[in-house]
matplotlib code that plots the C-alpha trace (Angstrom):
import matplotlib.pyplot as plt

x = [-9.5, -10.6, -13.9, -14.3, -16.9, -18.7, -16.8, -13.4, -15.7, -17.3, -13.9, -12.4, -15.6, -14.9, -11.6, -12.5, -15.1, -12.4, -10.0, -12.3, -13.2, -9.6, -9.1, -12.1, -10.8, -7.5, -9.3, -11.6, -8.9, -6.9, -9.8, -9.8, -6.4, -6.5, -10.1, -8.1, -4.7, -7.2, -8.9, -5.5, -4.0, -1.6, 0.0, -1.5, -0.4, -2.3, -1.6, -5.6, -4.7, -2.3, -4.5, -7.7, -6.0, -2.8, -2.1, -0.9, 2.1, 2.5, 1.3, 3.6, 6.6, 5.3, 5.6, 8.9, 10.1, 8.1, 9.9, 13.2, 12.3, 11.8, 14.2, 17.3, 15.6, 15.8, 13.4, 12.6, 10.7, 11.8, 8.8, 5.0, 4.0, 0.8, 1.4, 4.7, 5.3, 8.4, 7.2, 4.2, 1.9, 1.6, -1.4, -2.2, -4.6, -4.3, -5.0, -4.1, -5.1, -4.4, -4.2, -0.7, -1.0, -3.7, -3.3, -6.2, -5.1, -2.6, -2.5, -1.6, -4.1, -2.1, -2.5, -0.9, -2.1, -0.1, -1.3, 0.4, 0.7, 0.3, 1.2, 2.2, 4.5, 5.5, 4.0, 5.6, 4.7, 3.7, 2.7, 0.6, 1.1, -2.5, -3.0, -6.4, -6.6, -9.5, -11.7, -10.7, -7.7, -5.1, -2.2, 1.0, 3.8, 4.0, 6.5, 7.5, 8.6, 10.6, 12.9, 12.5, 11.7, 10.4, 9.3, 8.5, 12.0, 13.4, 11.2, 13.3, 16.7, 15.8, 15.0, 18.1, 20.7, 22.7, 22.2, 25.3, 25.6]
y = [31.2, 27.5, 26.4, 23.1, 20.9, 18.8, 15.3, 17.1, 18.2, 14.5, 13.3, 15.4, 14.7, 10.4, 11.4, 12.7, 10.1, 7.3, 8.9, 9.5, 6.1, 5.1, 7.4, 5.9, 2.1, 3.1, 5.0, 2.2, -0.5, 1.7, 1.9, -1.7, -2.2, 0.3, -1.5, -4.5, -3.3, -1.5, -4.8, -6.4, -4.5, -2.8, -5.4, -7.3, -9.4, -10.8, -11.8, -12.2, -8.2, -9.1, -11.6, -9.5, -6.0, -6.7, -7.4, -10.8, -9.8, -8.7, -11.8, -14.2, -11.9, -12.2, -16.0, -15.9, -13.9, -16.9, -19.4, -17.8, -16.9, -20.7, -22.1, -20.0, -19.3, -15.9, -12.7, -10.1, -7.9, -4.2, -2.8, -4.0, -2.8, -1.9, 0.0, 1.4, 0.3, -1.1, -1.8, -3.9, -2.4, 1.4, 2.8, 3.8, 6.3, 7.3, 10.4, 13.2, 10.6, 12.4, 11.1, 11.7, 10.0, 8.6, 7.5, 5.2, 6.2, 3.6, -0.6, -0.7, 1.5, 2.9, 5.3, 6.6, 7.6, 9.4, 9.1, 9.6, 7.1, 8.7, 6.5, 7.7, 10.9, 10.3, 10.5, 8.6, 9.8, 6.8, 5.8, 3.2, 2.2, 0.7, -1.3, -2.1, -5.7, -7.9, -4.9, -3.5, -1.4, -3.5, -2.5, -3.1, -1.7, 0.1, 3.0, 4.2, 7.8, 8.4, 5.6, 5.7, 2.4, 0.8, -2.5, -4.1, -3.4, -4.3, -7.7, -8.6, -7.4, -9.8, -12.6, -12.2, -11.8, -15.1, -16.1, -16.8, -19.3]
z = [-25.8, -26.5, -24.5, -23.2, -25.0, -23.2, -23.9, -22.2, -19.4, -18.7, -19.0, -16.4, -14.2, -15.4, -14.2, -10.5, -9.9, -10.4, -8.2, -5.5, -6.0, -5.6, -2.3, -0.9, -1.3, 0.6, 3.3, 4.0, 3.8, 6.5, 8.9, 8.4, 9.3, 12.2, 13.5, 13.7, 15.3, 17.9, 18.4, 19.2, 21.1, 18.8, 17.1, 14.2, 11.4, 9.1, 5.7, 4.9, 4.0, 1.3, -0.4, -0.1, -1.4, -2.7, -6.6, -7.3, -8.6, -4.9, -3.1, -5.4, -4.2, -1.1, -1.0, -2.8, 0.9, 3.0, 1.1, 1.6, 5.6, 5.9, 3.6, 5.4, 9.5, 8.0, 8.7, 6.1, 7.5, 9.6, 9.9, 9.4, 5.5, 6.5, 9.9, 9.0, 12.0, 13.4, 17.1, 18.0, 21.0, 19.4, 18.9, 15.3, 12.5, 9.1, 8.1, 5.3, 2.5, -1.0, -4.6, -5.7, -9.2, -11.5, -14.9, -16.2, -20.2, -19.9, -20.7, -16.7, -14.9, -11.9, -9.1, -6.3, -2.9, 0.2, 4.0, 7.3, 10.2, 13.5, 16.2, 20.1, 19.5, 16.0, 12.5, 9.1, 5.4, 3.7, 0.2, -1.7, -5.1, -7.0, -9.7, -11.6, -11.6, -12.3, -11.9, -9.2, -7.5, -5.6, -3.6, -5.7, -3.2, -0.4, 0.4, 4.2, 3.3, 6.7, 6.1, 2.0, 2.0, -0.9, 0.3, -2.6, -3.8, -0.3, -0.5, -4.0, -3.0, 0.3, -2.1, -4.5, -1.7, -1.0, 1.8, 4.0, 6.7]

ax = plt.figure().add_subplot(projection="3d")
ax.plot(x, y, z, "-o")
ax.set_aspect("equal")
plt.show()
């Protein structure tokens, strides 16, 4: 029977700090975003989210969908990425946050957390994919697990699909 020495043993602590740290982040930006969809009556859009807690490999995509929306009178979006949401005027928490994935031995430091959106009489599994960036964790996709949606995917098949008049 190997015992663990005391480097494995502040690893695995290093390890559980960083992903509480990481739950922590995506719980506080959700109570953010429900603060504001309470203060606005349900529906809220604002792309202030993106910039502030999204990767910039995100945002750039996210302006390559802008472009396209304005270039064709086009609209990407089903549902709201951080709601999950595809009607405005619902009600909304977060709950049942959990790290799914966390790998910081990697180049690209990445981790995964699941939620669910409760909203009226329905609930959606949802998933956020992170990204150490500048020092910090960033949002790098988001997933809506009742539709399996993938939106980042969804955002670049939106932006590669010709557009047809």
């Amino acid at each position: 029977m190997l015992t663990p020495t005391a480097d494995t043993l502040s690893s695995e602590m290093s390890v559980e700090v960083q992903q509480g740290i990481v739950l922590e982040k995506v719980k506080d930006i959700y109570r953010l975003i429900r603060a504001e969809y309470m203060a606005h009556g349900g529906s809220f859009d604002n792309e202030m989210f993106d910039r502030t807690f999204c990767s910039k490999s995100w945002n750039k995509l996210m302006m390559k969908v802008h472009r396209k929306e304005d270039r064709t009178g086009t609209l990407f979006f089903e549902i709201n990425h951080w709601s999950m949401s595809r009607a405005a005027g619902n009600f909304l928490f977060f709950d049942e946050f959990e790290v799914k994935y966390f790998n910081t031995h990697r180049k690209d430091k990445r981790a995964v957390v699941s939620f669910t959106v409760f909203e009226d009489y329905t609930f959606t599994p949802a998933r956020v994919e992170l990204v150490y960036e500048d020092n910090q964790w960033k949002i790098d996709n988001f997933y809506n697990l009742r539709y399996g949606l993938n939106v980042r995917t969804a955002m670049w098949n939106y932006i590669h699909r010709p557009y047809i008049i």
